[in-house]
C-alpha positions as CSV (number, residue, x, y, z in Angstrom):
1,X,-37.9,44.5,-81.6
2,X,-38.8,41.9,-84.2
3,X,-42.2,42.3,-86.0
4,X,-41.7,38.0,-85.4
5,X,-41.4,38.5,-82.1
6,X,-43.9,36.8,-79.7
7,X,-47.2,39.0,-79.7
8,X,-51.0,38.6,-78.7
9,X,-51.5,41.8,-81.2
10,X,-49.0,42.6,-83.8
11,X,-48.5,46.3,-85.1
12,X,-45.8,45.8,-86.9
13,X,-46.2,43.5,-89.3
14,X,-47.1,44.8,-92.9
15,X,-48.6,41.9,-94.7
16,X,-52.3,40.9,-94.8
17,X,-54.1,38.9,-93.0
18,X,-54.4,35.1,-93.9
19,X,-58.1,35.1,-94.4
20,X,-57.1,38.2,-97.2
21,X,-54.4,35.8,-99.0
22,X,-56.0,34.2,-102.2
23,X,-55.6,30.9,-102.0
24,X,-58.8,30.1,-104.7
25,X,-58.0,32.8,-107.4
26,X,-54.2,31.4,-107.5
27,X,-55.1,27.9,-107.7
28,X,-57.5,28.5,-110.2
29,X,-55.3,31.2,-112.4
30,X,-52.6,28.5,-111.8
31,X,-54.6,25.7,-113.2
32,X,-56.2,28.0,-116.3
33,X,-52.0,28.5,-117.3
34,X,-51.0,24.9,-116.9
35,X,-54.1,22.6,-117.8
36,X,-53.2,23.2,-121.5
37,X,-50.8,20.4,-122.8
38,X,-49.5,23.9,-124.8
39,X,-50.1,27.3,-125.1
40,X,-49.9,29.5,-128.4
41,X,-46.7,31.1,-126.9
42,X,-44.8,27.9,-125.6
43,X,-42.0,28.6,-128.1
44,X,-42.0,32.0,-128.7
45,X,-38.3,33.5,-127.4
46,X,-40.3,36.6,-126.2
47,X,-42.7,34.7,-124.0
48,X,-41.9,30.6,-123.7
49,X,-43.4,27.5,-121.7
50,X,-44.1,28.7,-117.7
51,X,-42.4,25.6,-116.7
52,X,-39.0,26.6,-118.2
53,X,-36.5,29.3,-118.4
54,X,-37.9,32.7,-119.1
55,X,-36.8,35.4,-122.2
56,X,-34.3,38.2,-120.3
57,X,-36.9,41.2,-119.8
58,X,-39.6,38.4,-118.8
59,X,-42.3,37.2,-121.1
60,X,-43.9,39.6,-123.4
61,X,-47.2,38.7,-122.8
62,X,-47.2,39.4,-119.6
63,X,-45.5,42.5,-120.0
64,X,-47.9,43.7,-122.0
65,X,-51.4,42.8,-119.8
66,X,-49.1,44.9,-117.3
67,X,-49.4,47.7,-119.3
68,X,-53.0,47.7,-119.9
69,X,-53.7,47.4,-116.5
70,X,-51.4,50.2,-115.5
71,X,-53.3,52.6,-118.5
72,X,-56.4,51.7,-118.7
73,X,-57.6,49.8,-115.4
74,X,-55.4,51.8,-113.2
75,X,-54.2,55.0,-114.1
76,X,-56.7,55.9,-117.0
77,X,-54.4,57.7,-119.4
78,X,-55.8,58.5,-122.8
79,X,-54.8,56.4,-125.7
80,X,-52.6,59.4,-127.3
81,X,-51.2,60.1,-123.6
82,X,-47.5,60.4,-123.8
83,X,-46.8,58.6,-120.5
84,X,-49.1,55.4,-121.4
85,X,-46.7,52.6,-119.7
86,X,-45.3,50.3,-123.2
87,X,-43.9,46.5,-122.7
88,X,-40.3,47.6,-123.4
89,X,-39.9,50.1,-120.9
90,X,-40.7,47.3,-118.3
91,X,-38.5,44.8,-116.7
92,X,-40.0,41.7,-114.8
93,X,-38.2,40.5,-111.3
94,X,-39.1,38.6,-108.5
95,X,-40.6,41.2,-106.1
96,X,-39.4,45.3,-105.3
97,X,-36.7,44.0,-102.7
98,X,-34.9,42.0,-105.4
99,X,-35.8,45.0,-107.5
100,X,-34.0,47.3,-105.9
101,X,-30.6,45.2,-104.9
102,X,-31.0,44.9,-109.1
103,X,-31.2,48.1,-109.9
104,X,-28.2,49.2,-107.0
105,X,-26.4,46.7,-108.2
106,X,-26.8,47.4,-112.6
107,X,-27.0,51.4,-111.9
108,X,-24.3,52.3,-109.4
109,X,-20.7,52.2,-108.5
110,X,-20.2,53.6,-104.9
111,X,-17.2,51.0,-104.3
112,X,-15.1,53.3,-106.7
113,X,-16.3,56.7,-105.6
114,X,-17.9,56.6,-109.4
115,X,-21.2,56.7,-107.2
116,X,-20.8,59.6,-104.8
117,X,-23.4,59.4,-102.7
118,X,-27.0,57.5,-102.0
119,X,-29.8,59.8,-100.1
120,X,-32.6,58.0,-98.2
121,X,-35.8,60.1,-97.7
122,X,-36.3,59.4,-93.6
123,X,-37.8,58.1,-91.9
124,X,-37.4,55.4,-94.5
125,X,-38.8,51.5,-95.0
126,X,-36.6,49.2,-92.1
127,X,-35.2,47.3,-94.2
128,X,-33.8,48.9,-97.0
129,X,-30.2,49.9,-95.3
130,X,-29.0,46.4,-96.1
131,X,-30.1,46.8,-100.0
132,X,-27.8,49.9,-100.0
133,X,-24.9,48.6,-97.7
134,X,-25.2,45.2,-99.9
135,X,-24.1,47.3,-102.6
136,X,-21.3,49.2,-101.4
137,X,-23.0,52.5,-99.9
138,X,-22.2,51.8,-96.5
139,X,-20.6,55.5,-94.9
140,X,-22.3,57.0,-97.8
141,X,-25.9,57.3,-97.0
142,X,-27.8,60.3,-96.2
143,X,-30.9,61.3,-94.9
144,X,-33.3,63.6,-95.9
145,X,-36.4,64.7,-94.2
146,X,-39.7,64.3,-95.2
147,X,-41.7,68.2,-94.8
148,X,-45.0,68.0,-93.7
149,X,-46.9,65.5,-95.4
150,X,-46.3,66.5,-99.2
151,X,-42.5,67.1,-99.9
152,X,-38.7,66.7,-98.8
153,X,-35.9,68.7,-97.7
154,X,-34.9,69.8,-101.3
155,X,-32.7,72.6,-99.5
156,X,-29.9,70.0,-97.6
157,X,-30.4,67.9,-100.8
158,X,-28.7,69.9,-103.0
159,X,-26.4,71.2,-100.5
160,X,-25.3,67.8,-99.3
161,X,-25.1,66.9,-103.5
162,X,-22.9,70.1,-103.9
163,X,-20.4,69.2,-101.1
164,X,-20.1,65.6,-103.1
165,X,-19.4,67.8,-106.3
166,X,-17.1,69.9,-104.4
167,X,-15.1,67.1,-103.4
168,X,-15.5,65.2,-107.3
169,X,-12.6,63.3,-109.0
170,X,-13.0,63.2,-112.4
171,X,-10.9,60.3,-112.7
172,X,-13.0,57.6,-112.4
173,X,-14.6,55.2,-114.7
174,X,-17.3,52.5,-114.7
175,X,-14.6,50.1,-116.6
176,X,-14.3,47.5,-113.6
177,X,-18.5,46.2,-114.1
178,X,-17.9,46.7,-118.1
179,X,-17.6,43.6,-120.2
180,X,-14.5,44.0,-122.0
181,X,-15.7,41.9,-125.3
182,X,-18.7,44.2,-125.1
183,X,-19.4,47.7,-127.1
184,X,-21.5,48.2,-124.6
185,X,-21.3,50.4,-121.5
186,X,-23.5,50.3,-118.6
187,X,-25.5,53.6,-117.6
188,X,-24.1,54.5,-114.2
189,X,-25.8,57.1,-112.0
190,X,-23.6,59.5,-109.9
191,X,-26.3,59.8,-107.6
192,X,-29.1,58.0,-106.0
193,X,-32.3,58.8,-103.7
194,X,-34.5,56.4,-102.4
195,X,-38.4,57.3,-101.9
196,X,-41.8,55.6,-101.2
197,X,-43.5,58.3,-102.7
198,X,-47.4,57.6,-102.5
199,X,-48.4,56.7,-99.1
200,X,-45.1,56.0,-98.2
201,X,-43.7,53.3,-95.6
202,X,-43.8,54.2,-92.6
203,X,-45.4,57.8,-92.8
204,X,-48.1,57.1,-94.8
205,X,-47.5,60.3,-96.9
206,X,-47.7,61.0,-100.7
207,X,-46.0,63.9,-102.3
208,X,-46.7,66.5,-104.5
209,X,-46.8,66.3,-108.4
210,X,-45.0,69.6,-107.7
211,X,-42.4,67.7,-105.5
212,X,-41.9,65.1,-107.7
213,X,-41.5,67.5,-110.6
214,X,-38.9,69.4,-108.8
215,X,-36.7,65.9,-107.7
216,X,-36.8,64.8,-111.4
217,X,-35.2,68.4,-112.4
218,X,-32.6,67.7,-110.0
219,X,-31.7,64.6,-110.7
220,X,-31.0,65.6,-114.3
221,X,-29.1,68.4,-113.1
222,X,-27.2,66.3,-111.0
223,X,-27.5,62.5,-113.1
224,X,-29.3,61.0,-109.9
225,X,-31.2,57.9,-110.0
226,X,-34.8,58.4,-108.1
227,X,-35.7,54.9,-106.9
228,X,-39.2,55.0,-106.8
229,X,-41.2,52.0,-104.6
230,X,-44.5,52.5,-106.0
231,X,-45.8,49.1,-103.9
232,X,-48.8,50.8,-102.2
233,X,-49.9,53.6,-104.7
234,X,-53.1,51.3,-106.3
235,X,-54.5,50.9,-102.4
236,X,-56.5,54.1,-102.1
237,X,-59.0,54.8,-99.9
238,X,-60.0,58.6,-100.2
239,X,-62.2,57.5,-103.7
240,X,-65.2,56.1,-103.6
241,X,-65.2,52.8,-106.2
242,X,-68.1,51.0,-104.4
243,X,-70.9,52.1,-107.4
244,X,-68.7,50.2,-109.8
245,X,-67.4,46.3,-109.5
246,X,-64.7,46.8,-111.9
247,X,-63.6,50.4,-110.8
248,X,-59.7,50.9,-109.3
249,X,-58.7,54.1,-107.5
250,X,-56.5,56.6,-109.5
251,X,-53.4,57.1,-108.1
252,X,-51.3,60.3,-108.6
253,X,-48.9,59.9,-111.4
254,X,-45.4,58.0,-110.9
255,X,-42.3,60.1,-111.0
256,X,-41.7,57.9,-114.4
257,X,-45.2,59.4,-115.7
258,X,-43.8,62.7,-115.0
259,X,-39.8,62.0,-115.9
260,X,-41.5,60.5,-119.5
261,X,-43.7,63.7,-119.9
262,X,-41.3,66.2,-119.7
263,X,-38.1,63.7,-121.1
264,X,-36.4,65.5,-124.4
265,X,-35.2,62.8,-126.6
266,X,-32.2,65.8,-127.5
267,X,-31.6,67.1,-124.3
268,X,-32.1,64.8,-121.6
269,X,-30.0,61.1,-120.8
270,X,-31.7,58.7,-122.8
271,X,-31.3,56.5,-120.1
272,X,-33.8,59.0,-117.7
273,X,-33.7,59.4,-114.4
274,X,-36.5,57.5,-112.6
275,X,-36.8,53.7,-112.1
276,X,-40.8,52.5,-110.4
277,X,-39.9,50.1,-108.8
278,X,-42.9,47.8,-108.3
279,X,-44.5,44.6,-107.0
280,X,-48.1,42.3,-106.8
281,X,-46.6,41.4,-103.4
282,X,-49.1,43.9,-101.7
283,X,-51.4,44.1,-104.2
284,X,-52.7,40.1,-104.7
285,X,-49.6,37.9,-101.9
286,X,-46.1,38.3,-100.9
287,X,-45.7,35.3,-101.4
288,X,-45.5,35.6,-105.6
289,X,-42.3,36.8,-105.1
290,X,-43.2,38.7,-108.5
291,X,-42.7,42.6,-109.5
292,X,-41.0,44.7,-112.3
293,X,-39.0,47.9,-112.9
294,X,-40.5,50.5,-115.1
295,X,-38.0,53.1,-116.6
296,X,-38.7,56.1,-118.9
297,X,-37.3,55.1,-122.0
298,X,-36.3,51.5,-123.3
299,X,-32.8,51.9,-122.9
300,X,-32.8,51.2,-118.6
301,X,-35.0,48.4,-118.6
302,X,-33.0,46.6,-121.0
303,X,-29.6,47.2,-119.4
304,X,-31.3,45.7,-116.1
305,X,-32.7,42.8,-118.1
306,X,-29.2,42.0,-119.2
307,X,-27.3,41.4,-115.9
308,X,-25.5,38.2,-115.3
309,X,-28.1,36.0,-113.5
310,X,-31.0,37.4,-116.2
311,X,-28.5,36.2,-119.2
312,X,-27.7,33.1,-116.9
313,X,-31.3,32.0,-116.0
314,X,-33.8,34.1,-117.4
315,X,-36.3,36.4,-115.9
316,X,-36.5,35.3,-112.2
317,X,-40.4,34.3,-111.8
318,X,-41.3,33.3,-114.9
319,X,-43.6,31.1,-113.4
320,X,-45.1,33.1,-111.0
321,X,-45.6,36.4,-113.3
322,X,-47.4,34.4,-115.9
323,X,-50.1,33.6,-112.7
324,X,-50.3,37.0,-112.1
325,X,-51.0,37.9,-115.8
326,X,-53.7,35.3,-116.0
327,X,-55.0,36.7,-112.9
328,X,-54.8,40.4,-114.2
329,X,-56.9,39.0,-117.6
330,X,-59.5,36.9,-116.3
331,X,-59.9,40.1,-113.7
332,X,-59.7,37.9,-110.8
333,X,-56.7,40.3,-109.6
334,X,-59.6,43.4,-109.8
335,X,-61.6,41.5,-107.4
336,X,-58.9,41.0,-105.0
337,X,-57.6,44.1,-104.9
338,X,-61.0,46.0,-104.4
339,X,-61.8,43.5,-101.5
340,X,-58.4,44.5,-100.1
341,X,-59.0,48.4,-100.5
342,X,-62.2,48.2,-98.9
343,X,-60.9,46.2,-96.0
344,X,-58.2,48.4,-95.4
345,X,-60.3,51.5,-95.6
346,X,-62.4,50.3,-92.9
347,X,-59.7,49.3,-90.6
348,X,-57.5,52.2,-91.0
349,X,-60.9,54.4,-89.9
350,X,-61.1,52.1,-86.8
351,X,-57.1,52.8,-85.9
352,X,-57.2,56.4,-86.6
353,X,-60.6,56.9,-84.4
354,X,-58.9,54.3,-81.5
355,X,-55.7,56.7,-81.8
356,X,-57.5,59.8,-81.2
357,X,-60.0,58.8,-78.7
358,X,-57.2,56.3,-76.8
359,X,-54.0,57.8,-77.1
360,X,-53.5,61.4,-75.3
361,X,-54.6,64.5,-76.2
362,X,-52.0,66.1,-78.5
363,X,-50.5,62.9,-80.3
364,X,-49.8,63.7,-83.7
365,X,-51.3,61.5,-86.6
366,X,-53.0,61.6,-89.7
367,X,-55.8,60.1,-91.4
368,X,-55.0,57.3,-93.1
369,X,-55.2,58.0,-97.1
370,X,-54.0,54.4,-98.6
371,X,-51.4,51.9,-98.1
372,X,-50.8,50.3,-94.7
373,X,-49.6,52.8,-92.4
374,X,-50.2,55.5,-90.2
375,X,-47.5,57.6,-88.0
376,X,-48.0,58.8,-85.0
377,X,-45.7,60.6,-82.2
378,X,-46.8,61.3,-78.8
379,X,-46.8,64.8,-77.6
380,X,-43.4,66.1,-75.7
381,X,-42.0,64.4,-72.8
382,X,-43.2,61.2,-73.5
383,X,-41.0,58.6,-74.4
384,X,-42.2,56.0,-77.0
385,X,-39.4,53.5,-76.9
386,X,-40.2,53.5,-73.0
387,X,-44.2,53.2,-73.7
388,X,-43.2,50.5,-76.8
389,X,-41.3,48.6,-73.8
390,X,-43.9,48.5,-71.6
391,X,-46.7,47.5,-73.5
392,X,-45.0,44.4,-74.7
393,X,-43.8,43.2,-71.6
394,X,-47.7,43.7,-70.0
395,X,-49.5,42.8,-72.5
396,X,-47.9,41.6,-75.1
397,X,-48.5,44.2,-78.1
398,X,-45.6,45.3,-80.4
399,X,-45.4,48.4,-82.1
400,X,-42.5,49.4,-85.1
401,X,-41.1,51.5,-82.7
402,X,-39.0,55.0,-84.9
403,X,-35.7,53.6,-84.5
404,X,-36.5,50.9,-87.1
405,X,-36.8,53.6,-89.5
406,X,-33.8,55.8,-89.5
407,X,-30.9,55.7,-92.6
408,X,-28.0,53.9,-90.7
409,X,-25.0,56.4,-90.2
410,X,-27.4,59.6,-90.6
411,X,-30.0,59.3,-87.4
412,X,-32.7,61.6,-86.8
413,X,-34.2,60.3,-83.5
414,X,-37.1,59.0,-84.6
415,X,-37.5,56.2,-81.9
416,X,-37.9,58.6,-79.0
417,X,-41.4,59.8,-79.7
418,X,-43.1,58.0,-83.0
419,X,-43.9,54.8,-84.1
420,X,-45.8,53.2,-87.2
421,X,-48.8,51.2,-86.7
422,X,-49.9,48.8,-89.2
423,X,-53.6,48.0,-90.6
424,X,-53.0,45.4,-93.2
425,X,-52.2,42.2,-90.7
426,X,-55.4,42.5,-87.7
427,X,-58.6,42.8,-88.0
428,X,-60.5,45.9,-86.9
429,X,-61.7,44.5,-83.2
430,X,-58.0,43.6,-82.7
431,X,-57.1,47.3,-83.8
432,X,-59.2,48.5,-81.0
433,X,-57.9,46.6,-78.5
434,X,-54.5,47.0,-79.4
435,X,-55.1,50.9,-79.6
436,X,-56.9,50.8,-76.3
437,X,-53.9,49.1,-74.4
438,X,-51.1,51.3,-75.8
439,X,-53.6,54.3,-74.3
440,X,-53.5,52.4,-70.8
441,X,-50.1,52.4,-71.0
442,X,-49.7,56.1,-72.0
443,X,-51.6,57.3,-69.6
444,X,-50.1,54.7,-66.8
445,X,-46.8,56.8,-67.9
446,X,-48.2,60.1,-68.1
447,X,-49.1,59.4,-64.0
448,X,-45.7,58.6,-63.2
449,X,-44.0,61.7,-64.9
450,X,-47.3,64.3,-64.3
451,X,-47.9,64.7,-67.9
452,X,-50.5,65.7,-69.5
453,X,-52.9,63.2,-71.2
């Protein structure tokens, strides 16, 4: 089912609400930029005019205000900190979905076999199949399970890796994307695994710093590419900020914090091997189309500057990322962003209380720790895609049933018991009611079959 489909309550979609979009603070960061008849960085090749074609890696200012929100506003590393985010390890797109067709597209090679093999941490984001298939992985995706709510399934990882090295010809080459009238020859991964590590899409969990350590020494073992979406780290709702108007939440650190601590310049690729792959989309409005790729060293981020349409056109919201930067300076981005947490926070208590007082007894969910999801699966013998059916048909409420979230080629059943409820598009009386109806349908079912409720 279509999160566009026809609905009186909509659990599926996974933007905010209109009345959270901000129209003002845009207008008005818009207006700050272009008023000026120029700016102090028109004509710099590093930066230039908004209104025209953008420098490669994207505008230098902006890069930077990125960075200081990311050290100081966000993460709070320590000036001398070692993992302190810097303006040339960062690459400025148009939004994490275009990130990551970018990054598939400048760091892999399945069509040749030079690419073995992409692995998909499942149940996964819905739509990121088509990123991978776009790029040539389709028969070569695999799943691998999430563990609890704090790691992965590093066992059939590395199995399923070593069957790929088993099977290795060393006769390929990355020749066929090289330019010829180039020195220059693009980093290609053998490898890839996709992840949504910090309250992930759908399951809403975040792993380890020991899980992420442990992926990053595989993937250098290996010469795997971890694509990190780190689009809903910054939306945490376990800290308190309320005592201070300009306080974020800390996140836990990105696997390119990590992959940047522990990198040796003399043993390990220059290149690294993790790529944060980011975006404003959930974090001020999707519809900025605006984001970037961080990458451990300098070396990445400029090879994914330097594609074809970057060299063609330019960084791709040039525009658009230098409202976001005047939105991150004059803090107006702050403001937003703690209005979101705190909205979210109280919405996701009202779905987790309506799931445990309105769905039956033994349905399994957590509490909701950031992002915009929670998971839930309904004991044995129920069948979700059945209950998902029902409920929209009577009264007209659609969930993101588990079948939207498998790896295509590599199912796990996912659709016949769970589903992923959203808190970011209704408000918290339309939660309830939501809640309360899938509950009367759960229970309507669990009559039919004698089940227990």
């Amino acid at each position: 089912m279509s999160m566009d489909a026809p609905a009186s309550l909509n659990f599926f979609k996974g933007h905010p609400s209109f009345r959270l979009l901000p129209n003002k603070e845009i207008i008005e960061a818009t207006t700050e930029l272009l008023t000026p008849d120029k700016r102090k960085f028109d004509s710099d090749t590093e930066n230039r005019h908004p209104l025209t074609y953008g420098s490669d890696q994207g505008a230098l200012w902006v890069r930077d205000t990125i960075c200081s929100f990311l050290n100081d506003n966000v993460f709070k590393l320590s000036n001398d900190s070692n993992v302190r985010s810097t303006s040339e390890c960062l690459n400025l797109n148009s939004g994490a979905s275009y990130g990551i067709l970018s990054l598939l597209l400048q760091t892999t090679l399945a069509q040749t076999g030079y690419t073995k093999q992409a692995f998909i941490i499942s149940p996964t984001y819905f739509l990121i199949n088509n990123c991978f298939i776009d790029a040539g992985f389709s028969g070569k995706l695999t799943a691998i399970d999430e563990i609890g709510y704090d790691t992965i399934d590093f066992n059939t990882l590395e199995k399923k890796i070593q069957e790929c090295e088993d099977q290795a010809n060393n006769d390929e080459s990355t020749e066929c994307i090289d330019n010829p009238e180039s020195d220059k020859k693009k980093k290609v991964y053998k490898y890839v695994i996709y992840t949504v590590p910090t309250y992930s899409n759908p399951s809403g969990h975040t792993y380890s710093e020991e899980t992420r350590l442990r992926l990053i020494k595989l993937a250098r073992k290996y010469d795997m590419l971890i694509i990190a979406d780190d689009v809903y780290d910054i939306l945490n709702y376990d800290e308190d900020i309320s005592n201070d108007k300009d306080l974020l939440p800390t996140p836990p650190k990105r696997f390119v914090h990590l992959d940047r601590q522990t990198w040796s310049p003399t043993i390990d690729d220059p290149f690294g091997n993790t790529v944060s792959n980011a975006t404003f989309s959930k974090l001020i409005a999707p519809g900025l189309r605006f984001g970037y790729h961080e990458t451990v060293t300098p070396s990445l981020a400029f090879q994914l500057s330097e594609g074809g349409a970057n060299i063609s056109g330019g960084t791709p919201s040039q525009l658009n990322s230098m409202i976001v930067g005047t939105m991150l300076k004059n803090g107006s981005a702050t403001k937003i962003l703690r209005n979101l947490i705190a909205t979210y926070k109280e919405r996701g208590e009202v779905l987790y209380n309506s799931v445990k007082k309105c769905l039956p007894q033994r349905t399994d969910c957590d509490v909701i720790h950031g992002g915009y999801f929670i998971w839930v699966t309904l004991p044995d013998g129920y069948n979700m895609e059945e209950v998902q059916r029902r409920l929209n048909a009577k009264h007209e409420v659609i969930l993101a049933n588990g079948s939207n979230f498998e790896v295509i080629g590599d199912p796990k059943g996912w659709g016949r018991r769970s589903a992923r409820l959203s808190i970011s598009f209704m408000e918290k009386n339309e939660i309830k009611e939501g809640i309360r109806l899938f509950g009367s349908v759960c229970q309507e079912y669990a009559t039919e079959l004698g089940l227990p409720f």
